[in-house]
N, C-alpha and C positions, 0 to 999 in steps of 0.2 A: 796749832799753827802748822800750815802746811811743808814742806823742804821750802818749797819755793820762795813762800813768805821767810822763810828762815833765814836762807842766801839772801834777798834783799834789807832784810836790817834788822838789827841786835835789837832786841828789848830786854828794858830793863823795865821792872815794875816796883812801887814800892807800897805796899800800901797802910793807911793810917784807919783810924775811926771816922773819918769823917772824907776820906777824898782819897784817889788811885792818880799818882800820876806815873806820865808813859813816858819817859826818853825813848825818842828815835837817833839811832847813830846810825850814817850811812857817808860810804867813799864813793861820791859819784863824778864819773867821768865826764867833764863839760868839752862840746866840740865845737861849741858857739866860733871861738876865735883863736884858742889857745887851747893844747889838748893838757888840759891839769885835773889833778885829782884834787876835787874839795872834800874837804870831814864836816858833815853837817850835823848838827846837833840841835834839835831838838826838845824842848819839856812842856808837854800840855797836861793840864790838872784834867782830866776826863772826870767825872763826877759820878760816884754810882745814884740806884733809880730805885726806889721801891717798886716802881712800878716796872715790870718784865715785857718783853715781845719776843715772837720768837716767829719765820716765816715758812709758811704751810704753803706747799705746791698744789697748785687746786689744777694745772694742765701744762699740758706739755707736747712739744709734736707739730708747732705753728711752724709756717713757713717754710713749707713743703721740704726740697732738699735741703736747703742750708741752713734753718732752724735760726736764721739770726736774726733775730728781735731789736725794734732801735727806738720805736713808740709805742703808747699807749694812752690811748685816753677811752672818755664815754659818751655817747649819745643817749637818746630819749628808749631807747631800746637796751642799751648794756654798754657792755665792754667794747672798746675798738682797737685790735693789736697792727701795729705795723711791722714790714717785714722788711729786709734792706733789699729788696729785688724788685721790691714795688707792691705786694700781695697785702691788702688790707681787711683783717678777717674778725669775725667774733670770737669770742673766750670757747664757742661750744667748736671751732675750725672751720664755719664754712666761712668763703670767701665775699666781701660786700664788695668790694673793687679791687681792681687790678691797674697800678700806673706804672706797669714796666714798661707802655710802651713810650714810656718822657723819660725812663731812666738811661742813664748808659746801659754799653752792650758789651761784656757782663760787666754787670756792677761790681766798683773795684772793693777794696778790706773799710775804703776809707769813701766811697762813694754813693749814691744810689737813694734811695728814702731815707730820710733821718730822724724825721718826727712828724706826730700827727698832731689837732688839737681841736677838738667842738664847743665849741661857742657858739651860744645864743642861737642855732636851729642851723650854724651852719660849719663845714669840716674843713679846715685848714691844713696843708700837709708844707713841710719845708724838704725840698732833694736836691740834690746836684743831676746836671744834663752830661749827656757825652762829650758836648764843650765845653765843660769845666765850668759849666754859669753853676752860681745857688739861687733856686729859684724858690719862692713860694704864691702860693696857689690857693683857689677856693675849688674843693673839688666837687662838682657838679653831682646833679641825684643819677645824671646818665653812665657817671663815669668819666667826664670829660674834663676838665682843669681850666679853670678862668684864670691866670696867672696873676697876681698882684704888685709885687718886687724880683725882678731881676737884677743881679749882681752884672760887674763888669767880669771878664774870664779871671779864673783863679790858676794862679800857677804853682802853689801847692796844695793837698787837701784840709787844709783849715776853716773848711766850710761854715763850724759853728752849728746849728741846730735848737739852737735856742727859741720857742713860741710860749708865750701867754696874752692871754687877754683880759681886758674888763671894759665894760661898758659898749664903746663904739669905740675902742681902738685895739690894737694887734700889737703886740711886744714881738720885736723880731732880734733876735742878736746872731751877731758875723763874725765867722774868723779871717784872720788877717789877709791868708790869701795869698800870701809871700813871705819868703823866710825873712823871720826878723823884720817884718815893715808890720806898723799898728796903724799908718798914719792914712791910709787909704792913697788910692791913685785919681782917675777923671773922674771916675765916679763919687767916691768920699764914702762908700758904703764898708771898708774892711775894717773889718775891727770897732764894730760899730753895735752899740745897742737902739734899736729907734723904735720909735712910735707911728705908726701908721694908722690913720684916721679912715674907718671905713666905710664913712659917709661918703668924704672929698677925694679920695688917694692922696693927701697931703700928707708928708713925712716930714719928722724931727729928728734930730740927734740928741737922744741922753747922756750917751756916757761914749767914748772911744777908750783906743788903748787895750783894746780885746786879742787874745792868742788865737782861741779856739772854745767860745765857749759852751759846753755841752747843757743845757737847760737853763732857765731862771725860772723863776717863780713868784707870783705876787703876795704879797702879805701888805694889805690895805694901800696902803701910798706908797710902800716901798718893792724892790725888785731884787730880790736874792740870784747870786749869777756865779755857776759854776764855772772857771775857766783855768783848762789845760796847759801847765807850764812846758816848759822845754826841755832843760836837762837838769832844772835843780829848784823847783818850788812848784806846788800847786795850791791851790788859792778859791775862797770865797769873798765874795765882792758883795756889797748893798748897795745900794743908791736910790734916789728918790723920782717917783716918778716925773716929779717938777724941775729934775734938775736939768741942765743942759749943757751938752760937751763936757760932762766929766772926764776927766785923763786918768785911765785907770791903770796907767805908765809903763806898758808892752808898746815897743820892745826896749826900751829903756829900763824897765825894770820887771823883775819874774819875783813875786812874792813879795817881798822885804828884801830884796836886794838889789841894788842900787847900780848899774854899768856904765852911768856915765858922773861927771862930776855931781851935779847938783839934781837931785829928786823931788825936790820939797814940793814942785807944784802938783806931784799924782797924789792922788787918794792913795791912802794905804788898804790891803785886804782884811777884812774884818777874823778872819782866820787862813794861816796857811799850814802845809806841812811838805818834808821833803820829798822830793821822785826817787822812785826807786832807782838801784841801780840800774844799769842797762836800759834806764828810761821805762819800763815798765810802770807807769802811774800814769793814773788818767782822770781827774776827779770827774763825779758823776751828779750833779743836781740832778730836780730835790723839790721838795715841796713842804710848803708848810702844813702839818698837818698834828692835830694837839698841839697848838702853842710854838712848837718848834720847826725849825730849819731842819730837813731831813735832806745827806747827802750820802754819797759812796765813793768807791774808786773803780773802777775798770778791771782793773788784774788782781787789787787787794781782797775786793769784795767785802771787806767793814762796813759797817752801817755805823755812824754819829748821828748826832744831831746837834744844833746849837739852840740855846734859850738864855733864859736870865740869867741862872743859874753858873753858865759855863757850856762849856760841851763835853757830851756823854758818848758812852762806846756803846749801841743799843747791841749787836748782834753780829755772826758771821756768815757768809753761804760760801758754797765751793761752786770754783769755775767764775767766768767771767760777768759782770752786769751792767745794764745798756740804761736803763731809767726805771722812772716812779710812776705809777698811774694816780690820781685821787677820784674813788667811786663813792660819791655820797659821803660817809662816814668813813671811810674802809680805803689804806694804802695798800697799791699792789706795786710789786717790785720787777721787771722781765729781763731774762738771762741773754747773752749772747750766743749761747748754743744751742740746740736742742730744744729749742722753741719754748723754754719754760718758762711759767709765769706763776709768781706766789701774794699768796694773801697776808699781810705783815697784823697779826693777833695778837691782841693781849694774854698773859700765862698769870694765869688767875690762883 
């Protein structure tokens, strides 16, 4: 365990023949409305695996100066990394396109490219503009961006980032876009998971009540959604593709916890765990890949996953991590510094 990870929360472990479970204990400072210190406690049964992983750095060095990685997916060809400045390159570094020039100037910690995604022969990227839109985009074989979804202006960076596909529609999910609002504004687009049809440009709303959230993932009919809490829960969400205006109770509620009188009508998170102190956490979806939910955090850099079974603690890495790629058979994981990207193997 790192200092770092050490300052942000006490573990305790206990373990038995059949199952490890983890208390998290952590005092975190909430500045929502009232400055108090909560004790949050924590007990998840993590389940060990016969089965091992362990993540092999196959490159390193993308994105020229800043090294800061935010997507990855694959085309007909390979690999495709994205970079937060706009630079979209292969696993071997050379560059397939450049859309800095839709991004801000410079692109902020919290702004810029956020993610990429190939579907069916064609490349999808989701970024913020210099005027605080979140836009996404079909990006052309020239380089150039067909735009599909524009946001109204965001007046904080809770962009979200969230893209998957299947079929002939596009999974788009949105962060809120304002402190403490999930309910959206003229548009109806913050905090919003939807479906866009990309036959018609016709759009749905599946699920509201979104903070910020950093990927989903499809597993058959359903939509696994990573999304970043505030100052005391972060949280994995499900929901169905068929469903419609699910409230998945931001800003009313962060995790399992409840800010105003009555909760009952939000879905609950299918898993949470606490923020670190100093707000340091960030959860990081995830893909389903072998059966399971595969997620991370931002600053922790733990690898779980969830399945029938429970969820398991698969692994660690040092330094920061930005998302999952799935190439064929084979997850890749990409770092937020130093332009790394690893290949997540079985330890045979």
């Amino acid at each position: 365990m790192t200092a770092r990870r050490a300052l942000y929360f006490g573990l305790i472990v206990a373990v038995t023949a059949c199952r490890e479970t983890v208390t998290e204990v952590r005092d975190v400072i909430r500045t929502d409305t009232l400055l108090v210190t909560d004790t949050v406690v924590r007990s998840d049964t993590i389940r060990p695996t016969r089965i091992w992983y362990r993540p092999v750095l196959v490159a390193e060095g993308h994105g020229g100066i800043s090294g800061q990685l935010t997507g990855i997916t694959s085309d007909s060809v390979g690999i495709l990394i994205a970079e937060q400045r706009g630079s979209i390159e292969r696993l071997d570094g050379r560059q397939v396109f450049d859309l800095s020039p839709y991004l801000p100037k410079p692109a902020t910690y919290f702004g810029g490219l956020f993610n990429i995604l190939y579907h069916a022969g064609r490349l999808f990227a989701f970024y913020s503009t210099t005027d605080s839109l979140a836009v996404i985009s079909e990006v052309l074989r020239d380089g150039s961006v067909r735009p599909l979804l524009r946001s109204a202006k965001y007046r904080v960076q809770h962009y979200g980032g969230g893209l998957a596909a299947q079929g002939d529609y596009l999974y788009v999910a949105l962060g809120d876009g304002q402190h403490f609002q999930g309910e959206g504004e003229t548009t109806g687009l913050y905090g919003r998971l939807l479906r866009l049809d990309l036959r018609t440009g016709a759009m749905d709303t599946i699920a509201k009540g979104l903070r910020s959230p950093w990927r989903i993932a499809l597993q058959n009919d359903s939509i696994w959604i990573a999304d970043t809490g505030a100052f005391l829960w972060e949280e994995v969400n499900r929901v169905s593709v068929n469903d419609r205006r699910v409230h998945l109770g931001w800003p009313h509620m962060e995790g399992n916890f409840c800010r105003v009188d009555d909760c009952s009508s939000y879905q609950r998170p299918v898993y949470t765990y606490p923020t670190a102190a100093f707000g340091c956490s960030a959860i990081i979806g995830g893909y389903v890949w072998r059966g399971r939910y595969w997620f991370t955090d931002f600053c922790e850099a733990w690898f779980r996953s969830i399945g029938e079974d429970g969820v398991r603690h698969e692994f660690d890495l040092a330094g920061e991590v930005t998302g999952f790629g799935l190439v064929g058979e084979d997850l890749y994981v990409i770092g937020f510094q130093q332009g790394r990207v690893w290949k997540v193997e079985e330890v045979r």
